[in-house]
C-alpha positions as CSV (number, residue, x, y, z in Angstrom):
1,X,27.9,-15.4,16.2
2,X,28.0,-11.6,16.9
3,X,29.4,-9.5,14.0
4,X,30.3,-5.7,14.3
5,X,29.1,-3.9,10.7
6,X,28.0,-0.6,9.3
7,X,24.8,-0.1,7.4
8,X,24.9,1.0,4.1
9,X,21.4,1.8,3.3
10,X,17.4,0.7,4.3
11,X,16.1,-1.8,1.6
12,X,12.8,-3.2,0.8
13,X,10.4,-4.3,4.2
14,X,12.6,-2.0,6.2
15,X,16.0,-4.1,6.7
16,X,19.1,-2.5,6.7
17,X,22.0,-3.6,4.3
18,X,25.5,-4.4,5.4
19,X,28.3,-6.4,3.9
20,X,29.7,-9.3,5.9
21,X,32.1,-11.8,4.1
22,X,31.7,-10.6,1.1
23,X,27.8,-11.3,1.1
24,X,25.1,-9.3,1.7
25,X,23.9,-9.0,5.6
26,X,20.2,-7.9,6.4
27,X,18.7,-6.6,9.8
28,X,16.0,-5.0,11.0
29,X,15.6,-1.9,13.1
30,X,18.9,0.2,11.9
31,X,19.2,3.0,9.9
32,X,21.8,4.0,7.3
33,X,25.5,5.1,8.4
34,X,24.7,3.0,11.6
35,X,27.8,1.2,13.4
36,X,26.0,-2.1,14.9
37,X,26.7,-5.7,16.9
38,X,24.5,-7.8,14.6
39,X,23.7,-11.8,15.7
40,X,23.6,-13.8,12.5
41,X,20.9,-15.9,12.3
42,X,20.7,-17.5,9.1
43,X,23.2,-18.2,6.5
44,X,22.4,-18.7,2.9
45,X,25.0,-18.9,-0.7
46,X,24.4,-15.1,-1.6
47,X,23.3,-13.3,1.7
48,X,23.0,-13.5,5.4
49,X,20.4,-12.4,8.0
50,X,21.0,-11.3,11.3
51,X,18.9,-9.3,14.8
52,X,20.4,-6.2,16.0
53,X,22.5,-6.7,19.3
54,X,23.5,-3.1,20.0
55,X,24.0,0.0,18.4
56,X,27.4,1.3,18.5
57,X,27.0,4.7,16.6
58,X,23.7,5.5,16.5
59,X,22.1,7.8,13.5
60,X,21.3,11.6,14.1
61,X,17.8,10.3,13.1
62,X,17.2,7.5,15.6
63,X,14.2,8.1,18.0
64,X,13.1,6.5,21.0
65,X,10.0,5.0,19.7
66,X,6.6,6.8,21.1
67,X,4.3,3.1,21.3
68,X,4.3,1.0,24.5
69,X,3.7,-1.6,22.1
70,X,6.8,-1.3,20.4
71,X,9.0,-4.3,19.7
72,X,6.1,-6.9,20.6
73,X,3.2,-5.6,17.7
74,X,4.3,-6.6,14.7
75,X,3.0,-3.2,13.2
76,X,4.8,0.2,12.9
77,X,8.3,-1.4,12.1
78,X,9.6,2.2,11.5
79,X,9.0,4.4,14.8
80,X,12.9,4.1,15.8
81,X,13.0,6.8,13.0
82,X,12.0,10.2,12.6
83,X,9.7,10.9,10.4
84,X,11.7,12.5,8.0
85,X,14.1,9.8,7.7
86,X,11.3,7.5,6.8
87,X,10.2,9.6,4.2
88,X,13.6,10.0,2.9
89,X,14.7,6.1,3.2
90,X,11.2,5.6,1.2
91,X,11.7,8.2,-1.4
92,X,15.2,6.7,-2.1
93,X,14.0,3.0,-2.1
94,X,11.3,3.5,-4.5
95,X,13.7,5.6,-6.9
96,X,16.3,2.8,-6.5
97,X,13.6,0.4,-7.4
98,X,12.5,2.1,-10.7
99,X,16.5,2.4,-11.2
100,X,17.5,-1.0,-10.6
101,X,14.6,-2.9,-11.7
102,X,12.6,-0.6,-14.3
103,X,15.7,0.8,-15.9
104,X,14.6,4.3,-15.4
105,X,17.2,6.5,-13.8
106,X,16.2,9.3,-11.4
107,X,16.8,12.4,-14.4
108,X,14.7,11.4,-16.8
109,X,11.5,11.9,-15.2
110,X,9.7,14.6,-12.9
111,X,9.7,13.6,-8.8
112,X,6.8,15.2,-7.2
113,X,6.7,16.8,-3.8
114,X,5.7,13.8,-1.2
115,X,2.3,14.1,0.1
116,X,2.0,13.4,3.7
117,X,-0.6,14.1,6.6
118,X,-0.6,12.8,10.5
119,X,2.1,10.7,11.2
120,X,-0.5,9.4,14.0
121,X,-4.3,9.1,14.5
122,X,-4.3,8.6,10.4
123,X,-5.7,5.0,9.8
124,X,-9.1,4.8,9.0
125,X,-9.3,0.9,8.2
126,X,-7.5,-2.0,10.1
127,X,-8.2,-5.9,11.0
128,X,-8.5,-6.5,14.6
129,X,-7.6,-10.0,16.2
130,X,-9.8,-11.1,19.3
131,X,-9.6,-13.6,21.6
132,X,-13.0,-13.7,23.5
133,X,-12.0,-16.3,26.2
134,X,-9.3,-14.0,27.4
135,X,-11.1,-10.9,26.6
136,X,-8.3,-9.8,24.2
137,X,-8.5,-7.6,21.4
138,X,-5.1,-6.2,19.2
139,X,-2.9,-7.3,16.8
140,X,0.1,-9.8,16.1
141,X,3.4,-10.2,17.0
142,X,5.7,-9.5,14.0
143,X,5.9,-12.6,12.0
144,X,3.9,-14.6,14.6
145,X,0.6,-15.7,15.6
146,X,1.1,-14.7,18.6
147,X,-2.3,-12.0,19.8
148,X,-0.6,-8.6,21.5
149,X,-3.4,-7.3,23.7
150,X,-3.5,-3.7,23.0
151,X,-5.9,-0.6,24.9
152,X,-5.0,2.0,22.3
153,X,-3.1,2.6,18.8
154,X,-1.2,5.5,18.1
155,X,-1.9,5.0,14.7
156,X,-5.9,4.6,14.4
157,X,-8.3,7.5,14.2
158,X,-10.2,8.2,17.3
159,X,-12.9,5.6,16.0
160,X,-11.3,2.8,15.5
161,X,-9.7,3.2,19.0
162,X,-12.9,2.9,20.8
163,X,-12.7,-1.1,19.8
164,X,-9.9,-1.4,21.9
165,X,-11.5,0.9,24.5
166,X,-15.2,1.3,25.3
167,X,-16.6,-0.9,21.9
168,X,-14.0,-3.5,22.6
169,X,-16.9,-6.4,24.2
170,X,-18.6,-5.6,20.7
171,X,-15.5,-7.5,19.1
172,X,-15.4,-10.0,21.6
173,X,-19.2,-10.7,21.3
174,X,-18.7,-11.5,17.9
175,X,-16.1,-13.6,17.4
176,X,-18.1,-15.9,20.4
177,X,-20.7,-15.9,17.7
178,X,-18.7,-16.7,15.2
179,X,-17.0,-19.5,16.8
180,X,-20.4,-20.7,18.3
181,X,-21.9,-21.1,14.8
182,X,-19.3,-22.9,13.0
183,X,-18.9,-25.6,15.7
184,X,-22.7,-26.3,14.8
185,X,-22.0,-25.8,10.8
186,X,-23.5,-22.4,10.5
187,X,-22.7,-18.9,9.6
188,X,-23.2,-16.0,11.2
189,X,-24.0,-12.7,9.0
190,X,-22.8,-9.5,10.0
191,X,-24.1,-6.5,8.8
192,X,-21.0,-4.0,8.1
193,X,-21.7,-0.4,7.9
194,X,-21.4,1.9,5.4
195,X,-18.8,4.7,5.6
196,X,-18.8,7.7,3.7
197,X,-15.9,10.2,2.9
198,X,-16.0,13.5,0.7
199,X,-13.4,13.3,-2.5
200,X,-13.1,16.1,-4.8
201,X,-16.3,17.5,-3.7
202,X,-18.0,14.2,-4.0
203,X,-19.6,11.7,-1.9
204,X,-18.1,8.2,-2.1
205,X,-19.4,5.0,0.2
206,X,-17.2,2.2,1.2
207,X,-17.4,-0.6,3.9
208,X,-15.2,-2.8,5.5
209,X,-15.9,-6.1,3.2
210,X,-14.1,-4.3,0.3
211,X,-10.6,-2.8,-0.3
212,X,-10.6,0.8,0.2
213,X,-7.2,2.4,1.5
214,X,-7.0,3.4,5.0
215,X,-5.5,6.8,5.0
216,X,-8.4,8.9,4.4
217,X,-6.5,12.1,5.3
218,X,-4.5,11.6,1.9
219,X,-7.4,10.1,0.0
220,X,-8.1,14.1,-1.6
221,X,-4.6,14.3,-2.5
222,X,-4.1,11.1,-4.6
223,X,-7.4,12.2,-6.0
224,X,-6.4,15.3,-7.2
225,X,-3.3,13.7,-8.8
226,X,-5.4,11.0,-10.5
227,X,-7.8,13.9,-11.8
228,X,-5.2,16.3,-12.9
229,X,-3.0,13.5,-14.9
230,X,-6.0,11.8,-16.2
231,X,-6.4,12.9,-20.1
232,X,-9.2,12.4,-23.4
233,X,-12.5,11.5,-23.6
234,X,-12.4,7.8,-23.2
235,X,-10.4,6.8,-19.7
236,X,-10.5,2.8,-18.4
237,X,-10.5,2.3,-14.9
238,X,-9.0,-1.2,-13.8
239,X,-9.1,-2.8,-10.7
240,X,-11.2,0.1,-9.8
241,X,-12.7,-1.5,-6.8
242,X,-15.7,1.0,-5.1
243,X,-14.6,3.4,-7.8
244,X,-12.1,5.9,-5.9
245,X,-10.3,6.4,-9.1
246,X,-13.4,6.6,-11.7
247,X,-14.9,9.0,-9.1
248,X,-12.7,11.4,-9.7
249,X,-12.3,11.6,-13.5
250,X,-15.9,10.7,-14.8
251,X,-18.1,13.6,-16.2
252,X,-20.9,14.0,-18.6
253,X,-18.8,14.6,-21.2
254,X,-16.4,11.9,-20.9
255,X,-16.6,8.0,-21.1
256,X,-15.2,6.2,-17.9
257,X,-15.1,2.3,-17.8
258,X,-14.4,0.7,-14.6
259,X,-13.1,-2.9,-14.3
260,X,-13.7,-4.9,-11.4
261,X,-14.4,-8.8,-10.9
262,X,-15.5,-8.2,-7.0
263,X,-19.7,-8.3,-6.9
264,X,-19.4,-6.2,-3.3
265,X,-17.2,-3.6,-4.5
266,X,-19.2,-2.9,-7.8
267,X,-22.5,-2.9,-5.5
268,X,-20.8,0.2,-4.0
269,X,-19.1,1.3,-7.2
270,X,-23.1,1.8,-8.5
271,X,-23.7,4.3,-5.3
272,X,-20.7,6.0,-6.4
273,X,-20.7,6.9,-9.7
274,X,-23.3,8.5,-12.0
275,X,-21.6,8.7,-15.6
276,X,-19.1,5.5,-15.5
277,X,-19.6,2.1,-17.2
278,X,-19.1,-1.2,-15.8
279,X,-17.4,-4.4,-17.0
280,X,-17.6,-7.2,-14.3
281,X,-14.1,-9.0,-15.0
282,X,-10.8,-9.5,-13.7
283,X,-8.0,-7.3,-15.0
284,X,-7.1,-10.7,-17.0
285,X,-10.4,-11.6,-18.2
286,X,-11.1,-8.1,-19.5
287,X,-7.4,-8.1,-21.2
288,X,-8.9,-11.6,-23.1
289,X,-12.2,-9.9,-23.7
290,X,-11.1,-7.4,-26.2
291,X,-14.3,-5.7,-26.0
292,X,-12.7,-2.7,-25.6
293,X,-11.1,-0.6,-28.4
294,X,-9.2,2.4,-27.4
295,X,-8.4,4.5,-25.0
296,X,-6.9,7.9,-23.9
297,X,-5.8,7.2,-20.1
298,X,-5.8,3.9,-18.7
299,X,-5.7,3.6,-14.6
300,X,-4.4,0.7,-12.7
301,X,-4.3,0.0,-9.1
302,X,-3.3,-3.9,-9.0
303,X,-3.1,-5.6,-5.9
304,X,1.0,-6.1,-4.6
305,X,1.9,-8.3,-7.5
306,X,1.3,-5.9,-10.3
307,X,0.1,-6.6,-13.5
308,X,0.5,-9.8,-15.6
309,X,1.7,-10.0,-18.6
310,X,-1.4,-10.3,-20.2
311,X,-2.6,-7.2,-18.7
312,X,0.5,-5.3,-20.1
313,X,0.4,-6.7,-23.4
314,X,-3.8,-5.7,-23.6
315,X,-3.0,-2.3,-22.4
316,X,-0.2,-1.8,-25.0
317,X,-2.0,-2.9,-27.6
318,X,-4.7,0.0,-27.4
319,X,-2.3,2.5,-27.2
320,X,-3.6,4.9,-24.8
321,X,-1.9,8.3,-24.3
322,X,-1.7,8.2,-20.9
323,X,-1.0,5.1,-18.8
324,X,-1.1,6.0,-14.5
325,X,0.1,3.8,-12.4
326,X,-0.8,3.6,-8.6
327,X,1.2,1.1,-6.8
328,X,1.5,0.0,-3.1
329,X,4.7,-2.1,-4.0
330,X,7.5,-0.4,-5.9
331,X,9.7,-3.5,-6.8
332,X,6.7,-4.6,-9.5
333,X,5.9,-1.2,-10.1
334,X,9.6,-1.1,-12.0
335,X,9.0,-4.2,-13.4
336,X,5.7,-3.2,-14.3
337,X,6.9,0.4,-16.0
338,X,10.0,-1.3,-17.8
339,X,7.7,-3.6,-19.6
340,X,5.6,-0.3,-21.0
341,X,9.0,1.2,-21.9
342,X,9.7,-1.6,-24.1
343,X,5.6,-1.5,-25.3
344,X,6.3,2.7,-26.4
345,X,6.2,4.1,-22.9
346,X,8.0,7.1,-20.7
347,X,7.7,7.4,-17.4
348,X,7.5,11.0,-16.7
349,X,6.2,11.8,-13.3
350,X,6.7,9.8,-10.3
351,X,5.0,11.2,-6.4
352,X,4.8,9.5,-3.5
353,X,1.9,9.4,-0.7
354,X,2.9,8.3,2.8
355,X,0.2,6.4,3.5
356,X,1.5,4.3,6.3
357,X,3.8,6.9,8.3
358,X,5.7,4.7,10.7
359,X,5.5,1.6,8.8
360,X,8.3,1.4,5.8
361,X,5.4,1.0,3.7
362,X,4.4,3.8,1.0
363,X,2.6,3.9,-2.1
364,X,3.6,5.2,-5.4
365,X,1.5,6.8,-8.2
366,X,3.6,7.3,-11.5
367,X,3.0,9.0,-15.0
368,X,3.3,7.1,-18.0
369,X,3.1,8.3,-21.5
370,X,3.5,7.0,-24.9
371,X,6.6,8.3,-26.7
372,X,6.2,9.9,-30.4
């Protein structure tokens, strides 16, 4: 069934909305104002979902799409656009999120500039899939498990390219391994090494066991904004993983805690930081712990699904000044911020880092602040 719409707007994961008997119709691969033929694939009580058949009026801001790899890797889901309309289409999604979700409208708080670097040659961190019998080495079809073979990524630094290229047997030779020991009920250990990257003027060491975002270029920037929002004597770092965050507010004249339940990341955490302390719990564990009494900023970074409500409820309850909130998914980020509103809080700044430049992906870093 092929259906002639226009699309209203790019939502969340980078689908394009469109109305279609009365119900809301999503597809990938369009852009807003866009006149499309759309195939409906799947029909359910309150929306439909369809693939994009052609493109009858296209948008000033389509782009042929600079990959090879285009349309079979299931990364960079945004290259059809320029780069402006991605940031644009992101800026708007994560303000309709707050808006929608959080109950925060776009006037009562202070948007930032967006901070962006290379829109190519800008990730320093990525997970390779290998297939050693066929000498492959890439990354998966979208929503499949399907291996694309790929020589280069437009999207990798230099380094990382050289595993496709001239390291790629490397890869190959250990996954062999790999395979080879667990068919006799044995592991094989792999040394990963260390990296190190300059932040603020400081040395900080991650490797690839531990989360550590892969933009480096914008690394300084959400460093700065961390260090110049961060306020008081007594800041709490949670789900501070190597320490990015505590890196760039701890001092001899300050107290910095860092939270983090990973053994790995606070082994590099401890190469990182001079002045911080250390609890070794989960955000949850440490809100049940109340071995903590106040604070003046308090810094999360949760994984995609946010913070629980535990978490919330602890970090209310000591009443901190200063709540920041760095977020890599803006739908619980509003959730997140309109259950502080209701615990005292205002959000007051909101900026944006394109991390992920030709993905629809971004990440969001707000301002929170307890109302008098």
């Amino acid at each position: 069934m092929i259906k002639r719409v226009r699309i209203e707007k790019v939502v969340s994961q980078g689908e394009g909305l469109a109305r279609y008997e009365g119900k809301a119709l999503f597809v990938g691969q369009v852009l807003p104002g866009e006149l499309v033929d759309v195939r409906i694939v799947q029909q359910k009580k309150d929306f439909s979902r369809g693939i994009l058949v052609d493109i009858i009026e296209p948008s000033d801001a389509r782009v042929i799409p600079a990959c090879p790899y285009y349309g079979r890797c299931g990364g960079c889901d945004f290259q059809y656009a320029s780069i402006e309309a991605q940031q644009e289409i992101k800026r708007q999604l994560v303000k309709e999120n707050l808006q929608r979700l959080g109950d925060i409208e776009a006037d009562s708080y202070e948007e930032l500039p967006l901070a962006s670097a290379k829109q190519w040659r800008y990730r320093s961190r990525v997970r390779f899939h290998t297939d050693w019998q066929n000498g492959n080495v890439g990354f998966l079809e979208r929503q499949s498990t399907t291996l694309v073979d790929i020589n280069h990524c437009m999207v990798l630094c230099d380094a990382l390219n050289a595993y496709l290229g001239s390291k790629r047997k490397l890869l190959l030779k250990r996954e062999q391994k790999q395979v080879s020991a667990l068919s006799n009920g044995s592991d094989v250990a792999f040394v990963d090494q260390e990296v190190s990257f300059e932040l603020l003027g400081k040395k900080i060491v991650s490797d690839a066991q531990v989360f550590f975002q892969s933009n480096y270029l914008l690394l300084p920037q959400m460093g700065e904004f961390v260090h110049q929002h961060a306020q008081g004597e007594r800041i709490i770092d949670l789900y501070s993983g190597v320490g990015t965050f505590a890196l760039c507010v701890e001092s001899p004249l300050n107290t910095v805690i860092a939270v983090e339940k990973d053994p790995r990341c606070l082994a590099l955490a401890g190469k990182n930081l001079q002045y911080t302390h250390f609890y070794s719990q989960s955000g949850e564990n440490w809100s049940d712990s109340h071995q903590l009494k106040a604070a003046d900023t308090i810094i999360v970074d949760p994984p995609r699904v946010g913070l629980s409500k535990p978490v919330i409820q602890a970090i209310t309850a000591l009443r901190p000044q200063t709540i920041m909130y760095v977020s890599c998914n803006s739908a619980t980020l509003a959730r997140d911020a309109k259950a502080f509103s209701q615990g005292g809080y205002v959000l007051t700044k909101l900026k944006m880092f394109d991390l992920f430049a030709q993905t629809s992906h971004t990440e969001s870093a707000v301002v929170m602040k307890l109302s008098s």
